[in-house]
C-alpha positions in Angstrom: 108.9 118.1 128.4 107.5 117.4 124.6 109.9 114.8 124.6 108.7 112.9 127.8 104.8 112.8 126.8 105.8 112.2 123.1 107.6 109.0 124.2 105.1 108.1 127.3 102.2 108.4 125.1 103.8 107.1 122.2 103.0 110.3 119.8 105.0 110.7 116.9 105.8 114.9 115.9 107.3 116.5 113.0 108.6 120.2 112.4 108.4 121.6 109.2 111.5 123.5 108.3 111.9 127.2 107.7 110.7 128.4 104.2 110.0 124.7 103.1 106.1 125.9 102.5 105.5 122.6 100.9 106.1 120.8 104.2 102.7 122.4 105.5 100.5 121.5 102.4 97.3 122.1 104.5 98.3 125.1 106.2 99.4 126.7 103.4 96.0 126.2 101.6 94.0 127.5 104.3 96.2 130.4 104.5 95.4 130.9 100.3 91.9 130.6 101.4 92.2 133.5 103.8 94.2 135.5 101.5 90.9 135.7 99.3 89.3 137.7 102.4 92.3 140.0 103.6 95.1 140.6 101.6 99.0 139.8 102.8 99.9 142.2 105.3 96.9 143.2 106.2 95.9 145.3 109.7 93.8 142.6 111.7 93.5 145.4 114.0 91.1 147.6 112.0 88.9 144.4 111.3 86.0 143.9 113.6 85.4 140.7 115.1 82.0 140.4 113.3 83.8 139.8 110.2 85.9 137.7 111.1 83.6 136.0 112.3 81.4 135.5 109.1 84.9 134.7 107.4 85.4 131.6 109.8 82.0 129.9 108.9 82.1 130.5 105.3 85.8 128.7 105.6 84.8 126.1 108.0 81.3 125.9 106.2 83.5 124.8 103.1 84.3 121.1 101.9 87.8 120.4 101.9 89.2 117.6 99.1 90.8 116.3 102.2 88.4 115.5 104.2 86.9 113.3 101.5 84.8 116.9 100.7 83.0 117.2 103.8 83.4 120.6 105.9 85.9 120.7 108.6 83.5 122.2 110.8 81.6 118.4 110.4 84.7 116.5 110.6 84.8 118.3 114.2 81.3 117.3 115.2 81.8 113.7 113.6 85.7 113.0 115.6 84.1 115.6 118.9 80.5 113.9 119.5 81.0 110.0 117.9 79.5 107.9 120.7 81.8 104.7 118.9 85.0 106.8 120.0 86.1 106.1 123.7 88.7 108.0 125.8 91.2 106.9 127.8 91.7 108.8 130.7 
């Protein structure tokens, strides 16, 4: 099924492979950025959603180098609610 739409809608897809951490450069640093707020291996179960919560916004409230230091959660709006974009359904 991947296979089909990613050749039907021409969309190119790559897997990063198994312990290459280097191969997911931004995942990786949001996951350092986490790490900050909850240490490896913590219990997500004994955190209430409230927290995580405030944890979300203060990362997506955050400029990222790679989005030329904007926030991502502006990025979003920018590439969600840009009138100039159109859609091809």
């Amino acid at each position: 099924m991947s296979t089909y739409f990613s050749t039907s809608h021409y969309i190119d897809y790559y897997f990063a492979h198994p312990y290459h951490s280097w191969e997911r450069g931004a995942n990786e640093n949001l996951n350092g950025l986490i790490r900050q707020y909850f240490r490896k291996g913590s219990d997500f179960t004994s955190i209430n959603k409230q927290r995580i919560k405030e944890i979300e916004a203060k990362l997506n409230n955050r400029p990222r180098k790679r989005f030329g230091y904007e926030t991502p959660i502006l990025v979003m709006n920018q590439l969600l609610f840009n009138p100039k974009v159109a859609f091809i359904t």
